[in-house]
C-alpha positions in Angstrom: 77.6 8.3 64.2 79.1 6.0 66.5 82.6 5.1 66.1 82.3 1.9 67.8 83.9 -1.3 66.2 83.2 -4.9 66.4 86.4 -5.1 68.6 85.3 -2.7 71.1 82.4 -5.0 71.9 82.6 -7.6 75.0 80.2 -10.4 74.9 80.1 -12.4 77.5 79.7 -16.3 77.2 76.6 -17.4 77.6 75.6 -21.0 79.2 72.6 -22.8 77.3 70.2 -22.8 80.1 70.9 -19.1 80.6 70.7 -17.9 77.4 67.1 -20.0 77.1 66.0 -18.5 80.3 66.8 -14.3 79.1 64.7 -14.8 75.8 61.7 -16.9 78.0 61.5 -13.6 80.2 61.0 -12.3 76.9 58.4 -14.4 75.7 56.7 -13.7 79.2 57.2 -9.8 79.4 56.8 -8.9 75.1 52.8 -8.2 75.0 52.0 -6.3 72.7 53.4 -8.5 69.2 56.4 -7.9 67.3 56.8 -4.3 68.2 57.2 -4.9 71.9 59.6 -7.9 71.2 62.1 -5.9 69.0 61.9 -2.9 71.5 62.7 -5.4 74.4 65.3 -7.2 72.7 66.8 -3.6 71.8 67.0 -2.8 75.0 68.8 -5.8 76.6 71.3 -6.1 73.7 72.0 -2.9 72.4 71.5 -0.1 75.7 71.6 -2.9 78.8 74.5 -5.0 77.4 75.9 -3.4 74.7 76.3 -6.7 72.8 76.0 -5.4 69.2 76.1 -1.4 68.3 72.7 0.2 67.5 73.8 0.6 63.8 74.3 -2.8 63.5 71.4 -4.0 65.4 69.2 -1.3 62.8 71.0 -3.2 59.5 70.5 -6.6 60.9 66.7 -5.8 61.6 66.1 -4.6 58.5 67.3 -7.2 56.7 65.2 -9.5 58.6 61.9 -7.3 57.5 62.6 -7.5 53.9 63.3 -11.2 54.2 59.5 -13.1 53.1 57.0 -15.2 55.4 55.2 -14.2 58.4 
């Protein structure tokens, strides 16, 4: 388990146009549907950045999946 708080995390601050730009690469890059957006997104927050622990990432996506619509 990973002992990592909310404090231990850095994130940086993000301009606008930047933060528009990161998720157009991943509009570009994510063929392949859902799956291959989640996985990118994973990767750049959780093991690239380390913006949000993978526990937490895990919680958050599944509250989105149990949420209704497409």
């Amino acid at each position: 388990m990973d002992t990592t708080t909310n404090s231990d995390l850095t994130i940086p601050h993000q301009t606008y146009p930047n933060i528009f730009l990161r998720f157009l690469k991943f509009g570009f890059l994510a063929w392949g549907g859902p799956v291959a957006q989640i996985a990118m997104l994973r990767q750049e927050m959780v093991d690239e950045e380390k913006w949000i622990t993978p526990e937490r990432f895990n919680r958050v996506l599944a509250v989105y999946q149990a949420l209704p619509g497409p």
